[in-house]
C-alpha positions as CSV (number, residue, x, y, z in Angstrom):
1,X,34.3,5.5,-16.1
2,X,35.2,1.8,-16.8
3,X,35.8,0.5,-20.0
4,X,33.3,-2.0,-20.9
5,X,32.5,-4.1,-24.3
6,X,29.5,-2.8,-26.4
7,X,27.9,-5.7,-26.4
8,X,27.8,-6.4,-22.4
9,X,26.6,-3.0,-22.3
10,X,23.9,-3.1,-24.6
11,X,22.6,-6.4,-23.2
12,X,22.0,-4.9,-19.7
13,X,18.5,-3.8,-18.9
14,X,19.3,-2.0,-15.3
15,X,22.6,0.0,-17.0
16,X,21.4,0.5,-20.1
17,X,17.1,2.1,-20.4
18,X,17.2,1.4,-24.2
19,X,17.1,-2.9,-24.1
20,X,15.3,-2.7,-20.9
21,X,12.0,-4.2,-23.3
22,X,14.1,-6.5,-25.1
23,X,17.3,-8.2,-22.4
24,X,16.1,-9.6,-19.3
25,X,17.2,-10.4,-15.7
26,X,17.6,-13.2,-13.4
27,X,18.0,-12.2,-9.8
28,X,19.3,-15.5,-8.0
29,X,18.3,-14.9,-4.1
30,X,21.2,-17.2,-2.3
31,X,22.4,-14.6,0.1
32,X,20.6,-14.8,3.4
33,X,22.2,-13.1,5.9
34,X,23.4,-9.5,6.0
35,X,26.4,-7.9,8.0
36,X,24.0,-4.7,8.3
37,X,20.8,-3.6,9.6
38,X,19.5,-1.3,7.6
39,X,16.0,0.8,9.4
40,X,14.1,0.7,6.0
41,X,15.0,-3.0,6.0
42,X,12.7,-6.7,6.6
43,X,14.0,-9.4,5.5
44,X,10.9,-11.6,6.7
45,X,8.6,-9.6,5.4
46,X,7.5,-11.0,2.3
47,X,3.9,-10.1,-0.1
48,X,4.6,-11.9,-3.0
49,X,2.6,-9.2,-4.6
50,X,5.5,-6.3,-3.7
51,X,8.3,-5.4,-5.2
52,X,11.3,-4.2,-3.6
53,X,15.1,-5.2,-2.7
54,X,15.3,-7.8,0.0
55,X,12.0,-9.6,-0.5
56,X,12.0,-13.6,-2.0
57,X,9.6,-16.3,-1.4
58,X,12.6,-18.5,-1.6
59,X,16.3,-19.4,-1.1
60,X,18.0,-21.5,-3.8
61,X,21.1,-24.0,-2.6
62,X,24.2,-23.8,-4.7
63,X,23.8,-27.6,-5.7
64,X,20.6,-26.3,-7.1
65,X,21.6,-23.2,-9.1
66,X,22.4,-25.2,-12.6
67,X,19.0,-27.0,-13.1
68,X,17.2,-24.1,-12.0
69,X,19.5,-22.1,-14.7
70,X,18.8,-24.1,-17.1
71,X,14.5,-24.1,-16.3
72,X,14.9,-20.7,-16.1
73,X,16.2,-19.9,-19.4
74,X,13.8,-21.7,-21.3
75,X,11.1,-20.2,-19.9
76,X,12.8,-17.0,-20.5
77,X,15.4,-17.1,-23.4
78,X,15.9,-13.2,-23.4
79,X,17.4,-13.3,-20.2
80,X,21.4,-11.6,-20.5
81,X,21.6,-10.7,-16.9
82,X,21.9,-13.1,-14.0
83,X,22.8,-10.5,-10.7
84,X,22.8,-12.0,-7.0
85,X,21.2,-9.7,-5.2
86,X,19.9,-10.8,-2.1
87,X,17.9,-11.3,-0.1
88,X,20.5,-10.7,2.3
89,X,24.2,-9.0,1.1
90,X,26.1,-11.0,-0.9
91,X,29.3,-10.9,0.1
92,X,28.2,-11.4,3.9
93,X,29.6,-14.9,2.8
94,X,31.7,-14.6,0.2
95,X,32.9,-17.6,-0.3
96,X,29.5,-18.9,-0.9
97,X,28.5,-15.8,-3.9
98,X,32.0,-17.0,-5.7
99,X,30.8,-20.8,-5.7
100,X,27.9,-19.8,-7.0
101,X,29.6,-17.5,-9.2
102,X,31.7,-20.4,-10.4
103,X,28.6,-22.0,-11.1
104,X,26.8,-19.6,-13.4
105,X,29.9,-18.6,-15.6
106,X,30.7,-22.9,-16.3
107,X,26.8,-23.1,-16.8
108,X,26.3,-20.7,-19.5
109,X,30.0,-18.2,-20.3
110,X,27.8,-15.8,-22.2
111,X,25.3,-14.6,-19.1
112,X,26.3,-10.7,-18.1
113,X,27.4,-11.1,-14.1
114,X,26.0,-8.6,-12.1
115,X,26.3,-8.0,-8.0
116,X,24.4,-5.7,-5.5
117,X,26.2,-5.5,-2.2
118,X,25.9,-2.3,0.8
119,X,29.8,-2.7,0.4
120,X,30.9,-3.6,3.6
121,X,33.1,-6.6,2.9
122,X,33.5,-5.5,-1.0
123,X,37.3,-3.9,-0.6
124,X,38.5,-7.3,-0.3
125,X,36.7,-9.1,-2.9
126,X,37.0,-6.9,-5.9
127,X,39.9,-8.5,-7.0
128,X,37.8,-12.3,-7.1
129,X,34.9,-10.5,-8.6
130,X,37.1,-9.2,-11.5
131,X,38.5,-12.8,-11.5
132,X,35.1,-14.6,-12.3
133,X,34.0,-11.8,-14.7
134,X,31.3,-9.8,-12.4
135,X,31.4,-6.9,-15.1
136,X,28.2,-5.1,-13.5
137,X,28.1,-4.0,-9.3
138,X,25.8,-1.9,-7.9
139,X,26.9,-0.6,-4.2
140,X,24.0,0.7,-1.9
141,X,25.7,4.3,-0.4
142,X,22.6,6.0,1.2
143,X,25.3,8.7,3.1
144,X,28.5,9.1,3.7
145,X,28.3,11.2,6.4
146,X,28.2,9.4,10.0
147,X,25.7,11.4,11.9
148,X,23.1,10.7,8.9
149,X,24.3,7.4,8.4
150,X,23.2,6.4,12.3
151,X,19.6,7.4,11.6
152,X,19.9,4.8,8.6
153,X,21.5,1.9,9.8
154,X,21.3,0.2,13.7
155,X,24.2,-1.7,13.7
156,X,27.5,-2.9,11.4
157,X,28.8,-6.1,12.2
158,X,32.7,-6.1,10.8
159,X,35.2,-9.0,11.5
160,X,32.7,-10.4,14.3
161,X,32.7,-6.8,16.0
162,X,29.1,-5.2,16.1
163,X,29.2,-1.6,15.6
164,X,26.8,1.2,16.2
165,X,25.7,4.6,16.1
166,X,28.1,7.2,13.9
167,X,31.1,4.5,14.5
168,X,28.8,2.4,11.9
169,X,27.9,4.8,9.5
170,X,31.6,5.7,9.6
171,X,33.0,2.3,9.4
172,X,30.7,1.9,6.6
173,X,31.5,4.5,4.3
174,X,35.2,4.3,4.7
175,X,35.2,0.7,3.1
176,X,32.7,1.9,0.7
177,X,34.9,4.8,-0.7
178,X,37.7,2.3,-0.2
179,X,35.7,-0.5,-2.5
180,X,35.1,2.4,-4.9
181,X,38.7,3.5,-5.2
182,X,39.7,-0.1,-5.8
183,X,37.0,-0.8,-8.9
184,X,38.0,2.0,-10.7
185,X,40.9,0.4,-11.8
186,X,39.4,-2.8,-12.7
187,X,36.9,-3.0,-15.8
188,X,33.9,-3.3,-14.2
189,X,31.0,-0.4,-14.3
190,X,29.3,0.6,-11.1
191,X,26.0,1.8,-10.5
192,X,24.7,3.6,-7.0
193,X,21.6,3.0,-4.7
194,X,20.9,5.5,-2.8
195,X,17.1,5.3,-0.9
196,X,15.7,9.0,-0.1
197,X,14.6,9.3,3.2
198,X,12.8,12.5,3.9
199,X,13.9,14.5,6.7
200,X,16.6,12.3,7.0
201,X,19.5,12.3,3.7
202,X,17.5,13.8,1.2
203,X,18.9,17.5,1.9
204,X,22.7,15.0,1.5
205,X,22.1,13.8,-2.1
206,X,23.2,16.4,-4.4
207,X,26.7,16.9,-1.9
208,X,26.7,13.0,-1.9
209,X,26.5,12.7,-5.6
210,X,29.5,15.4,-6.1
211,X,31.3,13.4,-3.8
212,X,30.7,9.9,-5.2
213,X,31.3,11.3,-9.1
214,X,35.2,12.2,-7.9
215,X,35.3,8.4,-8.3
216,X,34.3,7.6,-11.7
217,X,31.2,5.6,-11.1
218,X,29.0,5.2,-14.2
219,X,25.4,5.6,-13.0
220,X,23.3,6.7,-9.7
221,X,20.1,5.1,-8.8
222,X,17.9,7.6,-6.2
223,X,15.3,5.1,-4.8
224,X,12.1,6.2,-3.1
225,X,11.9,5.2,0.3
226,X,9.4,2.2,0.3
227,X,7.9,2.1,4.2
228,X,7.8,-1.2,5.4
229,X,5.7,-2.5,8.2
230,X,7.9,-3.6,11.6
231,X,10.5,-1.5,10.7
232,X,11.9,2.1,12.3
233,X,11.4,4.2,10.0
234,X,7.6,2.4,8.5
235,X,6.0,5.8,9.3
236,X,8.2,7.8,7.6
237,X,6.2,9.4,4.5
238,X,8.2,8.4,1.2
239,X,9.3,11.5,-0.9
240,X,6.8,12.4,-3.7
241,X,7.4,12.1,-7.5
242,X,8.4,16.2,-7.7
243,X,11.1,15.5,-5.1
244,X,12.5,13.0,-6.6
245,X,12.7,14.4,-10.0
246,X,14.0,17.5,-8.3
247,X,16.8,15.3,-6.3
248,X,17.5,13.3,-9.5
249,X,17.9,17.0,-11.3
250,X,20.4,17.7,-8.8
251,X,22.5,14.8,-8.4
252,X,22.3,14.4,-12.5
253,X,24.2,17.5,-12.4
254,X,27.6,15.0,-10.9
255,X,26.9,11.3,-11.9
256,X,24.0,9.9,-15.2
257,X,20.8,8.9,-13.2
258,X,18.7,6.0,-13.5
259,X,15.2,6.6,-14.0
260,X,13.7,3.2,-15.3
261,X,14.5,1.4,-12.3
262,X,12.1,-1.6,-10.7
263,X,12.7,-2.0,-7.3
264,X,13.5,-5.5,-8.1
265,X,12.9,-8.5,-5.8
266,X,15.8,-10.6,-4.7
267,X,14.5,-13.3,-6.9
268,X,13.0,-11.1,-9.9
269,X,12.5,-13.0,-13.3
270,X,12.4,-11.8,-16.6
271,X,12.0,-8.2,-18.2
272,X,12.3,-5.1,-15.8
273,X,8.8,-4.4,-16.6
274,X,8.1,-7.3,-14.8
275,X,9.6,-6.5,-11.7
276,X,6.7,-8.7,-9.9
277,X,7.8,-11.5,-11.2
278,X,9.5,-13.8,-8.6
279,X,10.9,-17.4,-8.8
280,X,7.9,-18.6,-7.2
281,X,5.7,-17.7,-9.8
């Protein structure tokens, strides 16, 4: 595991269960496109009563990103945590996440940085991300295995190549385990999504978790499948609450499990608790 200070630590609801009622969380949704198509996955669909990954009622503008900050944090002065997160994948545009990156850490040098990304473009960028002080990354993995990973994702687009079926998946997971190898030797602790899909990787996780805990990471996150309408696998049943504590049994015998977690929106706001809360609102 990486080497973080205390007090990062113990100001960060998602890593940390124990301050999750006390340190709050900005999600800042600036990301809008994604190189992946995950099946579980619509973008456009947005209830601004849900709450899931990849839902926001809004996008904000990099010029826009200090006075919204700086409304933000009044409203909400226990907020440690600002994490770009979506709606999209943040390092699709990479370029744009370390502007806005910039942005936050000359705004306020005290705010925790925290990035979810499905990994795809992350071997590249750890070394920037370590550069601007990103201390916190969580990396979607839902399989490393290509035949499952086909029946989760319809297409890969790498280096303006569009990839498919078990060439995906594969494609995927090698720069995954890549990015992984590379952030282990940088000081930044990494936490894992992984959504159970019955019938599809949920026989995978404890094999998966072995696998991933060979590279250090610091915490594993197994997330429900949440069925959304238009998408593939929207009739898919979601796995119950004794599967999942059974799963999380399992893969807590490799890698410390998350059990706390939100489901946050791209634009979340405030305590996890909260996780309805949205920029909007």
């Amino acid at each position: 595991m990486t080497t973080i200070p205390p007090d990062l630590y113990h100001r960060h609801p998602c890593f940390n269960a124990s301050v999750r009622h006390r340190f709050g969380r900005l999600h800042l949704p600036v990301a809008p496109g994604c190189n992946i198509q995950c099946r579980y996955c619509n973008r456009r669909y947005d209830c601004p009563n849900e709450s899931r990954p990849g839902v926001s009622s809004l996008l904000i503008k990099p010029q826009k990103i200090e006075p919204y900050l700086s409304s933000v944090l009044k409203r909400h002065p226990d907020i440690s945590v600002v994490g770009l997160a979506g709606p999209g994948d943040p390092l699709h545009n990479p370029d744009l996440t370390f502007k806005v990156l910039e942005k936050i850490r000359t705004f306020r040098s005290d705010l925790i940085l925290c990035l979810s990304t499905n990994g795809l473009n992350l071997p590249d960028c750890v070394d920037r991300l370590e550069e601007l002080g990103v201390s916190f990354l969580t990396l979607t993995i839902n399989s490393l295995t290509p035949a499952t990973g086909a029946k989760i994702y319809e297409f890969v687009c790498y280096q303006n190549q569009v990839f498919h079926g078990p060439e995906a998946a594969f494609l995927l997971a090698e720069q995954q385990q890549v990015a992984l190898a590379r952030l282990k030797t940088k000081k930044i602790r990494v936490k894992i999504n992984t959504v159970v899909i019955p019938g599809i990787n949920d026989r995978e996780i404890p094999a998966l978790a072995e696998r991933l805990a060979a590279f250090q990471v610091d915490l594993m996150n197994l997330i429900p499948l949440l069925p959304v309408p238009g998408t593939p696998l929207a009739q898919v049943l979601p796995p119950n609450p004794a599967q999942m504590a059974y799963l999380r049994h399992q893969a807590g015998k490799f890698i410390p499990q998350m059990t706390h977690c939100a489901r946050c929106r791209a634009d979340a706001v405030g305590l996890l608790p909260q996780a309805r809360q949205s920029l909007a609102q």
